[in-house]
C-alpha positions as a Python dict, from the first residue, in 0.01 Angstrom:
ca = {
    (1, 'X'): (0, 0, 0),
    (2, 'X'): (138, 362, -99),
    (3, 'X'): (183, 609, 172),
    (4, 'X'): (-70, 811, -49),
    (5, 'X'): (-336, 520, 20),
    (6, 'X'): (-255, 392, 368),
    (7, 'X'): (-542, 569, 559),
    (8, 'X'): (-343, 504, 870),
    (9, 'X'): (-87, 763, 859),
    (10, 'X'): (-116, 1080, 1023),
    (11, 'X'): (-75, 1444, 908),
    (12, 'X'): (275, 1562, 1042),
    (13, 'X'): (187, 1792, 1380),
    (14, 'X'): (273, 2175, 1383),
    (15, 'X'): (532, 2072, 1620),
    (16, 'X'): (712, 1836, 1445),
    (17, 'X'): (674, 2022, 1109),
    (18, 'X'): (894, 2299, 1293),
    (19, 'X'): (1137, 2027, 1482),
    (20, 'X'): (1233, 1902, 1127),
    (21, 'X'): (1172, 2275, 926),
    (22, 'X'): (1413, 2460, 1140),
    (23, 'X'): (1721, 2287, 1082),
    (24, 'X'): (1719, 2468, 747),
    (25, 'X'): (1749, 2809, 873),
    (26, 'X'): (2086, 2801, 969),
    (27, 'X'): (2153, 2574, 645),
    (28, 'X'): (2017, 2927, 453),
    (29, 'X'): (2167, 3131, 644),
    (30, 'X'): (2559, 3004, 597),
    (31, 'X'): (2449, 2948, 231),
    (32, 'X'): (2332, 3284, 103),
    (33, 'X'): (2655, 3490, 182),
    (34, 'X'): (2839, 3221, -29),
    (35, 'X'): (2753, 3301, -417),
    (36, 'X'): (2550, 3666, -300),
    (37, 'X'): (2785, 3863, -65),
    (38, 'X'): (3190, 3671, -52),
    (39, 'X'): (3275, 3771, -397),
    (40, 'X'): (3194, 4153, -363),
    (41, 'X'): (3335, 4109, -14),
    (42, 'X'): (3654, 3944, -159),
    (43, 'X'): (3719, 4167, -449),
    (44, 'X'): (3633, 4497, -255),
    (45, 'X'): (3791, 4446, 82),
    (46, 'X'): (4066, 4245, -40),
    (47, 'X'): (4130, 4317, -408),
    (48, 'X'): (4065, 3990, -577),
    (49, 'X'): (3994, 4005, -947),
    (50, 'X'): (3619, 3943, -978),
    (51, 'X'): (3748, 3714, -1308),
    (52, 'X'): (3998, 3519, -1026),
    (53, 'X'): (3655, 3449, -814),
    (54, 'X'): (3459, 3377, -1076),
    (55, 'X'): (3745, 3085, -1191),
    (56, 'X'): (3787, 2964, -834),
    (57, 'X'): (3435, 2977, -751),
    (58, 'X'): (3361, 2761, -1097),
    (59, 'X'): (3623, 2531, -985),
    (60, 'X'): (3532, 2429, -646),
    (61, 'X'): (3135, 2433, -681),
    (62, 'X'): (3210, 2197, -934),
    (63, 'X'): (3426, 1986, -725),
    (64, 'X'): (3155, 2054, -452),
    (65, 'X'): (2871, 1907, -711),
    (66, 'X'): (3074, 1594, -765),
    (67, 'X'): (3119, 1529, -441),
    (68, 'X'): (2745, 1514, -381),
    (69, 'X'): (2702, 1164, -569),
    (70, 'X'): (2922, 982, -298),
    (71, 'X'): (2762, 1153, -32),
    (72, 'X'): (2425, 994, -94),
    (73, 'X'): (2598, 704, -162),
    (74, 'X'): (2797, 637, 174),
    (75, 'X'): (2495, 856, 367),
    (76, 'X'): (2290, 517, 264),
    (77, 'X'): (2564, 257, 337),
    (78, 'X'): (2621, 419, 651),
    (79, 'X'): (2268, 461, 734),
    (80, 'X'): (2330, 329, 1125),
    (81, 'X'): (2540, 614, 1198),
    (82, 'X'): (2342, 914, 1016),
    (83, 'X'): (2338, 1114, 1317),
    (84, 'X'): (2771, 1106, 1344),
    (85, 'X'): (2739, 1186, 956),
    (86, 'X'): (2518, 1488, 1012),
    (87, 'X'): (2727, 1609, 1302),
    (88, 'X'): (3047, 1581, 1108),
    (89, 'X'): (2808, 1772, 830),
    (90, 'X'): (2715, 2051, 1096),
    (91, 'X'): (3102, 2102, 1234),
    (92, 'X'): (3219, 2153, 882),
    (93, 'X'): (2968, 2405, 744),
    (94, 'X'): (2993, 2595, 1061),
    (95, 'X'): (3372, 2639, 1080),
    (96, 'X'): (3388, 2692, 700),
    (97, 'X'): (3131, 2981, 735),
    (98, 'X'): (3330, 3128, 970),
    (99, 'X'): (3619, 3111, 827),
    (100, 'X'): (3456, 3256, 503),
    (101, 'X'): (3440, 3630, 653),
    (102, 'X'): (3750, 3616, 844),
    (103, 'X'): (3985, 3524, 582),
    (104, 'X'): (4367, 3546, 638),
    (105, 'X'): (4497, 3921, 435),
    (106, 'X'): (4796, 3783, 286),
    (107, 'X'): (4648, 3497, 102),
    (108, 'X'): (4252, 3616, 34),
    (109, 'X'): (4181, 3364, -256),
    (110, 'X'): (4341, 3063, -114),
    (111, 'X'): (4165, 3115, 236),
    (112, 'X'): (3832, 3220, 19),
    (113, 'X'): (3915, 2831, -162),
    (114, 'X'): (3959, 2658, 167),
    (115, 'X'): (3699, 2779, 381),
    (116, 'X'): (3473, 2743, 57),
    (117, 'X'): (3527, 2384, 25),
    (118, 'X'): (3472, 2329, 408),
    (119, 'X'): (3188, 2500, 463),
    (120, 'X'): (2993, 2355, 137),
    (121, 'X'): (3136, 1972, 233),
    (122, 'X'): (2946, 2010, 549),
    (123, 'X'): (2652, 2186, 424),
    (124, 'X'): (2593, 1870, 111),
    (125, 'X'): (2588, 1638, 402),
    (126, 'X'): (2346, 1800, 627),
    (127, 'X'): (2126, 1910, 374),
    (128, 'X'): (2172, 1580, 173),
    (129, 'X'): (2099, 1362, 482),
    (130, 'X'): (1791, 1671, 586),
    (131, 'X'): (1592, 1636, 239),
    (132, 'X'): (1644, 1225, 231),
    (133, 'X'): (1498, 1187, 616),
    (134, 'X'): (1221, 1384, 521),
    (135, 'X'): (1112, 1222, 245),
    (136, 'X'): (1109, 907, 446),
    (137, 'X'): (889, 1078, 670),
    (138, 'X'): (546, 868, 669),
    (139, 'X'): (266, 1068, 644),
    (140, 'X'): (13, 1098, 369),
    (141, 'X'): (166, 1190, 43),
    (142, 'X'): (-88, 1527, 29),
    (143, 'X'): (128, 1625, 285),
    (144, 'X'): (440, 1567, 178),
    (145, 'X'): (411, 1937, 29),
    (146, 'X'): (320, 2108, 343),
    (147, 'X'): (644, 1937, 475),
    (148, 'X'): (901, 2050, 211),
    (149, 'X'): (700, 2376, 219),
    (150, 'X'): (753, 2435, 597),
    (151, 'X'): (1123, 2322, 548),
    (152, 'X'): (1174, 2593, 265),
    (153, 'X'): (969, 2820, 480),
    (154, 'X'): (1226, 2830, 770),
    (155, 'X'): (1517, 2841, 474),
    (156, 'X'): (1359, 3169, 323),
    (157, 'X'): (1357, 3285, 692),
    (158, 'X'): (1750, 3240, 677),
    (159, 'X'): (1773, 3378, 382),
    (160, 'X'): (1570, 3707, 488),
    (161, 'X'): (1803, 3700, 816),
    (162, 'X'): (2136, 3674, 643),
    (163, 'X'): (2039, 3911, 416),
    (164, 'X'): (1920, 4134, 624),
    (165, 'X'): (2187, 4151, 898),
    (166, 'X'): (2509, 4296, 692),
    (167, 'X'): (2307, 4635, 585),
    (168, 'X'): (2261, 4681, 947),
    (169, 'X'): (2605, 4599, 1077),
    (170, 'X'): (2727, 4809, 861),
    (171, 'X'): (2552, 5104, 1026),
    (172, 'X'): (2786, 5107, 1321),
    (173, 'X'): (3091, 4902, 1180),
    (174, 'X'): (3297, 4904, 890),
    (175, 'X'): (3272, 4629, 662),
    (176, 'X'): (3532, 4355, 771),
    (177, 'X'): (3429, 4416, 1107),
    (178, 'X'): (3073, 4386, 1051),
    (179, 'X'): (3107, 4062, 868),
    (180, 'X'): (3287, 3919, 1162),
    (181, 'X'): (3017, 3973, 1344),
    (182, 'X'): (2773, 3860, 1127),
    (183, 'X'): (3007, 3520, 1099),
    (184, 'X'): (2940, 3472, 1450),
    (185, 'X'): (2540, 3470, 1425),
    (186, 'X'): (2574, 3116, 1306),
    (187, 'X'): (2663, 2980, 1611),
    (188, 'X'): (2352, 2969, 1825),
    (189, 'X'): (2176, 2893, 1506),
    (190, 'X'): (2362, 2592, 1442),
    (191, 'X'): (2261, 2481, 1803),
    (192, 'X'): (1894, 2548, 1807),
    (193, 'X'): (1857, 2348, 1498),
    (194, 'X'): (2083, 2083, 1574),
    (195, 'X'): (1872, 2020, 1899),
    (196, 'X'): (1546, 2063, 1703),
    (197, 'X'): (1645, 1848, 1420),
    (198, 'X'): (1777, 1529, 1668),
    (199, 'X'): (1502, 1587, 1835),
    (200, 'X'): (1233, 1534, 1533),
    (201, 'X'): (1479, 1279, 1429),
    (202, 'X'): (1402, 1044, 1742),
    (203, 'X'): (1057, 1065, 1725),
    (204, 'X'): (974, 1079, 1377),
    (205, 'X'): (859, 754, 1203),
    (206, 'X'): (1070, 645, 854),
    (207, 'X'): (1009, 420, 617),
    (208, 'X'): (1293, 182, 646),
    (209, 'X'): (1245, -65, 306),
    (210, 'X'): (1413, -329, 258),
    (211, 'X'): (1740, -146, 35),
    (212, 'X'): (1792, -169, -313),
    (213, 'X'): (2070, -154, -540),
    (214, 'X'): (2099, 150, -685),
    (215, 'X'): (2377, 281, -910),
    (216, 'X'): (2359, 666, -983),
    (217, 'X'): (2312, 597, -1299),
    (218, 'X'): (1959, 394, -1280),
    (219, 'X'): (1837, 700, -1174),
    (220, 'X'): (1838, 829, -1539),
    (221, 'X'): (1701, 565, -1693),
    (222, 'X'): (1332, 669, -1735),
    (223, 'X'): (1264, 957, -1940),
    (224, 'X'): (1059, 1127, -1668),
    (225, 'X'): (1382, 1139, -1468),
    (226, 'X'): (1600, 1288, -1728),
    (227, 'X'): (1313, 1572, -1780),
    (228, 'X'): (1294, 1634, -1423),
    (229, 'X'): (1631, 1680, -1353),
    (230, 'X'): (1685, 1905, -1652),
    (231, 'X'): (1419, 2139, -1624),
    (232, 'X'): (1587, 2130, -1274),
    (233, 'X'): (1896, 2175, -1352),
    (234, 'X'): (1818, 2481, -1584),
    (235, 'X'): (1586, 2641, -1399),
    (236, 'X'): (1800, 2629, -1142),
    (237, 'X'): (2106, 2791, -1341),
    (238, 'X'): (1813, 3073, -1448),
    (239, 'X'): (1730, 3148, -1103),
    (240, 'X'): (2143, 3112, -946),
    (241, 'X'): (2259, 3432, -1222),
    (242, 'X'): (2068, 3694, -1082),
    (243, 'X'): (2148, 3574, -753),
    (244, 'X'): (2584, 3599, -841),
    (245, 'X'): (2535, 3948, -983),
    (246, 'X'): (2283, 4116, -758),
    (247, 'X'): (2451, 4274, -559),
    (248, 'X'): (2691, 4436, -868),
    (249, 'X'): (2345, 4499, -1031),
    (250, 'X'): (2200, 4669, -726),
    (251, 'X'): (2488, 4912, -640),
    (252, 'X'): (2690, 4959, -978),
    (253, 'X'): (2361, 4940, -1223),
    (254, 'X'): (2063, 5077, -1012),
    (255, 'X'): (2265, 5304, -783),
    (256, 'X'): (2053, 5184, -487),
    (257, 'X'): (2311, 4960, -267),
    (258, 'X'): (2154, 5155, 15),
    (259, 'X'): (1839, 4955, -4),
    (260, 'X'): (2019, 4631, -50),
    (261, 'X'): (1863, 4522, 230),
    (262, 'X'): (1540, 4621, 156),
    (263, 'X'): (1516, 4470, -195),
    (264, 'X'): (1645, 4076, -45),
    (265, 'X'): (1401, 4145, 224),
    (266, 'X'): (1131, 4192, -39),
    (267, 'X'): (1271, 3974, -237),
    (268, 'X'): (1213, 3661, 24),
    (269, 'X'): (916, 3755, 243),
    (270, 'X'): (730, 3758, -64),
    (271, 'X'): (894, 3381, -123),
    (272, 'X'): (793, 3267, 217),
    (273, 'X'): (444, 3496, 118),
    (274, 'X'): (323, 3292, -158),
    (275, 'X'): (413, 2924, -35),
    (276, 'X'): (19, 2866, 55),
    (277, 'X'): (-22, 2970, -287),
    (278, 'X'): (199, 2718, -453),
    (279, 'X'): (70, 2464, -198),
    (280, 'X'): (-304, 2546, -288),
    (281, 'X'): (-189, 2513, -646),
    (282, 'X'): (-21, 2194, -619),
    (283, 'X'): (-336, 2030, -463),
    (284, 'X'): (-633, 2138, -718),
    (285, 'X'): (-337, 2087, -1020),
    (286, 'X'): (-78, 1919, -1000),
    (287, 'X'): (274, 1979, -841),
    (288, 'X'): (422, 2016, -1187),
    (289, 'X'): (185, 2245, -1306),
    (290, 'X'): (257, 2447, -1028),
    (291, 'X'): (583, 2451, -1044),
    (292, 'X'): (570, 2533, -1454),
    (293, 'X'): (354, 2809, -1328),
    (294, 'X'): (614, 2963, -1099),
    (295, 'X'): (865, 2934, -1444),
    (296, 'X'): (638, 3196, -1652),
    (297, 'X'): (602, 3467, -1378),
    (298, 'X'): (977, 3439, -1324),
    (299, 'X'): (1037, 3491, -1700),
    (300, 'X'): (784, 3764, -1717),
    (301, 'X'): (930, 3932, -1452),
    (302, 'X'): (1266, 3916, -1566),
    (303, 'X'): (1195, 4060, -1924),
    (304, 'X'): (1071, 4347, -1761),
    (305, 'X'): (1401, 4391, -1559),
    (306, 'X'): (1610, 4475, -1878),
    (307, 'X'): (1417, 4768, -1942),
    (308, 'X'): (1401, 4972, -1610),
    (309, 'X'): (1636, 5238, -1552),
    (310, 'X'): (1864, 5352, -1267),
    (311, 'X'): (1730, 5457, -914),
    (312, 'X'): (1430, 5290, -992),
    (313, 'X'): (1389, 5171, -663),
    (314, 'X'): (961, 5055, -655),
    (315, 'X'): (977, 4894, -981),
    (316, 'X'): (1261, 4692, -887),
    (317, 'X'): (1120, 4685, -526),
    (318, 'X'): (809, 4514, -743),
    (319, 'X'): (1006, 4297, -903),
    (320, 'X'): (1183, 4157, -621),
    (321, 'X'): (821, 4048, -480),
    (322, 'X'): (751, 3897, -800),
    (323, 'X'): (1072, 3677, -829),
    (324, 'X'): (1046, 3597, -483),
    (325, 'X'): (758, 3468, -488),
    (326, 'X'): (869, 3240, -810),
    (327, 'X'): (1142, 3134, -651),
    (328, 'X'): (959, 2984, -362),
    (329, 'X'): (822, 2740, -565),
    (330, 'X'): (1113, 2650, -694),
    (331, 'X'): (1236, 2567, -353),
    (332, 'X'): (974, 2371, -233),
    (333, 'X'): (804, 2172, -522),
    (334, 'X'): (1132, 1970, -691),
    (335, 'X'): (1178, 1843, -367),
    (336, 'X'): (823, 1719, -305),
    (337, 'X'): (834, 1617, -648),
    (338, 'X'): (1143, 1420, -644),
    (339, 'X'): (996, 1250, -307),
    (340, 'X'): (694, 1089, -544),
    (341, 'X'): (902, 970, -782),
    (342, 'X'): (1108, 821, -464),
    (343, 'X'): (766, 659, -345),
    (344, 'X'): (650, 549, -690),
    (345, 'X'): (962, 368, -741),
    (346, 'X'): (1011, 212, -396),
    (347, 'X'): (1367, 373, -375),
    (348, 'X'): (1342, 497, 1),
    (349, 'X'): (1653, 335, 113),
    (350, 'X'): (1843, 454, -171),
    (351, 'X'): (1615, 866, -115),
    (352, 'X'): (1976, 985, -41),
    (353, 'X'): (2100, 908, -436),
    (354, 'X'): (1806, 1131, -534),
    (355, 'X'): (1890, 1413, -329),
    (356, 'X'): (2237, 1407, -402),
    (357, 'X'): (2163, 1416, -783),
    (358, 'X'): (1949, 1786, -695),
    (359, 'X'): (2194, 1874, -507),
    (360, 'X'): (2484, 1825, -763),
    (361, 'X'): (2244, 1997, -1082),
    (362, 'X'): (2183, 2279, -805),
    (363, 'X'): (2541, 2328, -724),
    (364, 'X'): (2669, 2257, -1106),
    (365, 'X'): (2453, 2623, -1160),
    (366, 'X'): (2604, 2782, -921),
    (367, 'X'): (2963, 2698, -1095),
    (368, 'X'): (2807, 2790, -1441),
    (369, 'X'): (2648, 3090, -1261),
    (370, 'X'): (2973, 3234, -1131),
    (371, 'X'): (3234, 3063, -1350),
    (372, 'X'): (3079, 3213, -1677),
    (373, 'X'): (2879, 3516, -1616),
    (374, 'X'): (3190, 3680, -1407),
    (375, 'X'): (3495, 3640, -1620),
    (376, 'X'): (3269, 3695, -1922),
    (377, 'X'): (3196, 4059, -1767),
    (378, 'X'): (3522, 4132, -1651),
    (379, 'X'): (3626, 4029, -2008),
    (380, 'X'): (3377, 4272, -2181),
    (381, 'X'): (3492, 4590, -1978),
    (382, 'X'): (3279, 4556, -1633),
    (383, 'X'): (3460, 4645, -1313),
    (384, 'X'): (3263, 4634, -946),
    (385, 'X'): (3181, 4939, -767),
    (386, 'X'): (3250, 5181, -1112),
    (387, 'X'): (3102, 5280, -1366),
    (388, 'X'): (3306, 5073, -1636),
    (389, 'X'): (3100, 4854, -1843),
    (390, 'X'): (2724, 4894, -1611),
    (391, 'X'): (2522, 4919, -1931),
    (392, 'X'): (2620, 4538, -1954),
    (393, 'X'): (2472, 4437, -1603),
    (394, 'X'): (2079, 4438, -1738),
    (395, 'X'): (2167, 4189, -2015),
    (396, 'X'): (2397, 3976, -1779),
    (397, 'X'): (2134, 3969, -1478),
    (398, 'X'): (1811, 3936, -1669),
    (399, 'X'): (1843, 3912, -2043),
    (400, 'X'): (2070, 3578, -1973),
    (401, 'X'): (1802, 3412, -1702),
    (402, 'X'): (1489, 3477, -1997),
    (403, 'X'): (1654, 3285, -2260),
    (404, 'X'): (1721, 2996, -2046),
    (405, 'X'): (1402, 3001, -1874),
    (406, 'X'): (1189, 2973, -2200),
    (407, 'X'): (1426, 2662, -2297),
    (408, 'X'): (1324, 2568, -1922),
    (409, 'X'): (939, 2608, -1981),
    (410, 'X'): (1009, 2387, -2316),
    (411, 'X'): (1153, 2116, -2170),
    (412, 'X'): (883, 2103, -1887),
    (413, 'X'): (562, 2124, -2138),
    (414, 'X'): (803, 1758, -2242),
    (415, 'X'): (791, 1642, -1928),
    (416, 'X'): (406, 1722, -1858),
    (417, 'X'): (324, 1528, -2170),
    (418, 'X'): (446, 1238, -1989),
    (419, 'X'): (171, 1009, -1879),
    (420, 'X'): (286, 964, -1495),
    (421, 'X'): (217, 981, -1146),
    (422, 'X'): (366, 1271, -1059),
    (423, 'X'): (198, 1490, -1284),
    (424, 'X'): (-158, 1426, -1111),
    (425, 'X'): (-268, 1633, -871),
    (426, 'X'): (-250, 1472, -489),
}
C-alpha cells in the first residue's frame, strides 16, 4: 500500500513540522553569503579580481557538485550512523562559514578556496541527509508538500536573516568588522537546529524498506527522470545568475546599494508569502503544473528587468516580490516532487541518491552561474563598484536568465506530456 493510500498515517503535527523545518534556517543562512555577498566582499575588501573568483568559484562548486554523488551514496551505506554523519556535516559548514568572513589578508583567494570547500562539504551532508529523512517521513503523500514547504519556509527565513543583517552591521561598523560579526550569528543557530532536528529525528517515524541496489546511474534511466532533472537543472542555473550578480546589479547598475537590504528582504518575504499559494496550487493541479507556473512569472518578470532604468527603486522593489515569490516554488516543489518519484519507485533506502543528484544539478549552476557570467563581464569591460562597463549588467542579470528560462518552460511542457504519477494532482 502507498503512503498516499494507507489511511493510517497521520498528518505531520505543527510541532514536528517545525522540529524538522528549522534545521534549514541556519543551512540558509551560511548558504546565502556564499555566491551573493563573498565575492563583492573578496574583491572589494581584499582586491581579488572578480574574473579570479569567478574561476575559483567555478572550480570548487564543481568539485563541490561531484562530491554530492558519494555523499548519498555512503549517507545510505552508513545509514546506522546518520546522526555522526550529520554532526560531522554541521562542524564543517559551521567552521567553514566562519572562516569565510574572516579570511587570512595575505592569502585572500586561497583562504576564500579553503573555507569554501569546508563549509559547502558540510553543508551537502546535512542538507543531503535533511531532504532524504524527510522524504522518508510517513505521512500521507498530500502532505508531503506542506512538509518541504515548511522546510523551505524556515530556509527563506534564513535567507531574509542573512540578508538582512550585513546592511545593518554596517551602520555602526565598517565592513570587515561587521562581517565578523555577522560570521558569529551562526553559532547559536547551528545549536537550536541541531537540537530541534535530533530531536524530530528520534521521534519521527521512517520508512525503512528493505534497500535496493541502486547505481547513480539507474536513476536516469526513465525519461521522466531525465526531464525532471533538466528542467531542474536549468531552472536552477536561471534562477542562481541573478542571484551571483545582484549585488553588482544593485549598487553599480541601479545606484541603490543603500536599499540592499530592503530589496532581499522583499525579495524573500514575498517567497515565504506565496508558499500557501503554490501549496493550494499543487493540490487542485498538480505539483508540476505548479511549479511550470512559478517558471512563466519568473520569466515575465525578468523581461521586464532589462528595461528599467537607474534609481528605480519601486519597480525593482516590485520585481523583487515577484521573483520571490517564483522562486519559492522552486524551492519547495522539486523536492516534493522528487519524493513521489522516490515513493512510486520504492527507492526509500536509496532517497539519499536522489537528493544528491538535486543537489549536484543545483550546485553545477552555481559553478556555471559564477564561472561564466563573471569572467565573461570582466572580459567585456565591467569592473565592481565603477562605472566601467554597467550598461552590460541588465543583459547579464536578466536578459541571460529569460533565454534559459523559456528553454526551461520547453523542456517542462516535455515532461508534462508524460503520462505519470507525478503529474496528477494529490
Amino acid at each position: 500500500m502507498s503512503q498516499q493510500d494507507n489511511p493510517n498515517l497521520k498528518k505531520p503535527t505543527i510541532s514536528a513540522l517545525a522540529q524538522y523545518g528549522f534545521f534549514a534556517l541556519p543551512l540558509a543562512f551560511a548558504s546565502l553569503p556564499i555566491y551573493i555577498f563573498a565575492p563583492d566582499f573578496y574583491a572589494v575588501e581584499y582586491g581579488v579580481s572578480i574574473a579570479a573568483i569567478g574561476i575559483a568559484v567555478l572550480v570548487m562548486r564543481l568539485f563541490d557538485a561531484l562530491q554530492d554523488p558519494f555523499i548519498g551514496h555512503y549517507s545510505d551505506t552508513l545509514n546506522p550512523y546518520r546522526k555522526h554523519i550529520i554532526a560531522l556535516g554541521v562542524a564543517c559548514f559551521t567552521l567553514g562559514f566562519l572562516m569565510l568572513f574572516n579570511p587570512l589578508a595575505a592569502a585572500p583567494l586561497a583562504w576564500l578556496c579553503a573555507s569554501f570547500v569546508l563549509c559547502t562539504f558540510g553543508f551537502s551532508v546535512v542538507t543531503i541527509n535533511m531532504q532524504a529523512l524527510g522524504s522518508l517521513w510517513q505521512v500521507p503523500s498530500a502532505s508531503f508538500t506542506t512538509v518541504m514547504a515548511t522546510r523551505e519556509g524556515f530556509s527563506l527565513i534564513g535567507v531574509l536573516l542573512a540578508a538582512s543583517l550585513p546592511p545593518v552591521l554596517e551602520k555602526f561598523y565598517d565592513t570587515k568588522e561587521a562581517f565578523t560579526y555577522y560570521s558569529l550569528a551562526i553559532i547559536p543557530l547551528v545549536i537550536i537546529g541541531t537540537g530541534l532536528f535530533y530531536k524530530w529525528l528520534g521521534q519521527a517515524k521512517l520508512d525503512n524498506s528493505k534497500a535496493v541496489s541502486l547505481k547513480l546511474g539507474a536513476l536516469f534511466e526513465q525519461k521522466i527522470s531525465k526531464f525532471f532533472f533538466g528542467v531542474y537543472f536549468l531552472n536552477s542555473v536561471a534562477s542562481a545568475i541573478p542571484a551571483t550578480l545582484l549585488v553588482f546589479f544593485v549598487r553599480d547598475y541601479l545606484k541603490a546599494e543603500p536599499y540592499l537590504g530592503m530589496f532581499l528582504a522583499i525579495y524573500f518575504l514575498a517567497g515565504a508569502a506565496a508558499m500557501p499559494i503554490w501549496q493550494k496550487l499543487s493540490k487542485s493541479k498538480s505539483k508540476i503544473y505548479a511549479w511550470g507556473g512559478s517558471m512563466v512569472l519568473a520569466t515575465a518578470t525578468f523581461i521586464w528587468t532589462i528595461f528599467i532604468p537607474e534609481q528605480a527603486i519601486v519597480a525593482f522593489s516590485i520585481i523583487c516580490a515577484l521573483s520571490g515569490m517564483a522562486v519559492g516554488a522552486n524551492l519547495a516543489l522539486p523536492t516534493a516532487i522528487a519524493a513521489d518519484l522516490i515513493r512510486d519507485r520504492k527507492h526509500q533506502s536509496a532517497s539519499n541518491r536522489y537528493y544528491a543528484a538535486m543537489t549536484f544539478f543545483y550546485k553545477s549552476s552555481l559553478a556555471v552561474a559564477a564561472g561564466l557570467v563573471l569572467p565573461s563581464l570582466e572580459f567585456l569591460g565591467f569592473e565592481p563598484n565603477t562605472q566601467n562597463g554597467v550598461e552590460l549588467l541588465p543583459y547579464a542579470y536578466a536578459l541571460v536568465p529569460c533565454v534559459l528560462l523559456v528553454l526551461t518552460i520547453a523542456l517542462w511542457a516535455r515532461l508534462v506530456a508524460l503520462e505519470a504519477p507525478i503529474n496528477k494532482k494529490d
